[in-house]
C-alpha angles and dihedrals in degrees: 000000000000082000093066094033094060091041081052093051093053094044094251087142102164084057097051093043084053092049103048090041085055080053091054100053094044102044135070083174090123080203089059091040088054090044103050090045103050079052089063100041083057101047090047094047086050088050095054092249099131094168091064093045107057093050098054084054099051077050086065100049091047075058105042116002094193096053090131085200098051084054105047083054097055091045076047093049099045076042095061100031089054084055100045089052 
């Protein structure tokens, strides 16, 4: 996971995707299933790819329907879909 954390912070976003999707599939830890995918809601919001985030992010809240941050970027997200339409 800190892999994938310090490729996020230099921008070295196909790394980190790769990292926190090796997470995924290696972990039943619902805190570093939250975690990894909040990562990648956050890389592909960052990215521009809405559709993946948001879906990363819906994937929080399966995991943890109270993750307040999980849920600001999904309100984020609808905010800035409903102004690029």
């Amino acid at each position: 996971m800190n892999i994938g954390a310090d490729y996020q912070d230099h921008g070295r976003f196909p790394e980190a995707i790769a990292e926190y999707a090796s997470v995924i599939c290696l972990t039943s830890d619902p805190k570093l299933l939250t975690v990894a995918y909040e990562n990648l809601g956050s890389i592909y919001y960052r990215v521009g790819d809405f559709p993946r985030a948001l879906e990363s992010y819906k994937r929080v809240l399966q995991i943890n329907p109270e993750e307040t941050r999980a849920i600001i970027a999904i309100g984020a997200l609808r905010s800035e879909q409903i102004e690029h339409r």
